[in-house]
C-alpha positions in Angstrom: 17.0 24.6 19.5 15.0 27.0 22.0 11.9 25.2 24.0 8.5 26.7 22.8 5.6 26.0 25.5 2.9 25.0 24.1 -0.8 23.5 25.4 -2.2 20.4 24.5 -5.5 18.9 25.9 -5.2 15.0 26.9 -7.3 12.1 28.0 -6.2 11.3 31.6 -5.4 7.6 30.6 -2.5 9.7 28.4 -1.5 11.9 31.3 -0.8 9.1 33.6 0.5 7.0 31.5 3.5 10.1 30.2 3.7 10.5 33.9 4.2 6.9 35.0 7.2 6.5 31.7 8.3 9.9 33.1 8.8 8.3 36.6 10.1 5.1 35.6 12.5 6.3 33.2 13.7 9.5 35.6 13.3 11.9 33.2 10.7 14.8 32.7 7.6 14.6 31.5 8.2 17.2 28.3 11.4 15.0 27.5 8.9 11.5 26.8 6.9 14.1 24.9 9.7 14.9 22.7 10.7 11.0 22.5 7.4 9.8 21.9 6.8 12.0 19.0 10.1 11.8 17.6 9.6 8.2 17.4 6.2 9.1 15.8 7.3 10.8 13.3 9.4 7.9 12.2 7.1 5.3 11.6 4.8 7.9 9.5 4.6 6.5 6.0 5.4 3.1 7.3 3.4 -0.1 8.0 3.0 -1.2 11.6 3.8 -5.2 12.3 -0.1 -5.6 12.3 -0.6 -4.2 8.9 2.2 -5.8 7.5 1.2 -8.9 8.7 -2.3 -8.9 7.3 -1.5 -7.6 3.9 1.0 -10.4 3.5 -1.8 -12.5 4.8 -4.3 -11.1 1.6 -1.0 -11.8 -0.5 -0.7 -15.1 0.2 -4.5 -16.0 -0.1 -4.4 -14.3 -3.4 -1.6 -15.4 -5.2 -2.9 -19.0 -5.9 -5.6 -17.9 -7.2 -4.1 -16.1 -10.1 -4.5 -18.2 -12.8 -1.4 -19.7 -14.8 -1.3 -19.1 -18.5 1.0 -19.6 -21.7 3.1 -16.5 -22.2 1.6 -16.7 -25.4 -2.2 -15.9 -24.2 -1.1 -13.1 -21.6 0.8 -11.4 -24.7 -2.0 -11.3 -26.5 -4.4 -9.9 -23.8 -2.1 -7.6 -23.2 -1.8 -6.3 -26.8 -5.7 -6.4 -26.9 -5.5 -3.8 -23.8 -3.3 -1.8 -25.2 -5.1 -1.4 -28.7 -8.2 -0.8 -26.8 -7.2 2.3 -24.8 -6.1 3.8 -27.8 -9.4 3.0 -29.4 -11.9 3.7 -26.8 -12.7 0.2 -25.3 -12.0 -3.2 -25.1 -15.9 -4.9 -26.6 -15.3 -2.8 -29.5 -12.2 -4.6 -30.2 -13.5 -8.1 -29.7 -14.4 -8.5 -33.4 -11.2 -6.9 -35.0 -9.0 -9.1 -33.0 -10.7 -12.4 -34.2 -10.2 -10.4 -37.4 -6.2 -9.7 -36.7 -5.6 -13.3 -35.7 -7.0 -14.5 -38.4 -5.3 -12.2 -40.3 -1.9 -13.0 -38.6 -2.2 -16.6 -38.9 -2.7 -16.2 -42.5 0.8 -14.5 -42.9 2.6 -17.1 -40.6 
């Protein structure tokens, strides 16, 4: 692949510190450029050790606190949520599921 120049403006703490990797490592300074964005564009999309360490910290503090049910109850809730988008709401619903539980235990 051909070079391309090109003209970026940087802070000076960035332009010593490409100089001083470009020293240390012997190699020039376009060629820590070309490292340090490659390894960039790696990472995009990807969570650094800082974020990932946080949002397992979140995870952990939330998981207790989701409550434990019967399987029994969550089915239900979840059939009530499912009628309810297809009717418009869920406080709509409130009566005509008393209704259909009544109405189911009946038929048991």
């Amino acid at each position: 692949m051909g070079a391309v120049k090109v003209t970026f403006t940087l802070d000076a703490e960035t332009v010593k510190r490409i100089a001083a990797a470009s020293e240390r490592l012997s190699v020039p300074k376009s060629q820590v450029i070309r490292e340090a964005v490659e390894d960039y564009y790696e990472r995009l999309g990807k969570l650094s050790e800082r974020e990932r360490t946080r949002m397992l910290r979140i995870f952990d503090e939330v998981l207790p606190a989701i409550p434990a049910r019967p399987l029994h109850e969550l089915r239900r809730e979840l059939k009530e949520i499912r009628l309810a988008r297809r009717t418009g709401g869920r406080t709509a619903l409130v009566g005509r599921c008393r209704l259909m539980d009544a109405e189911h235990r009946r038929f048991r």
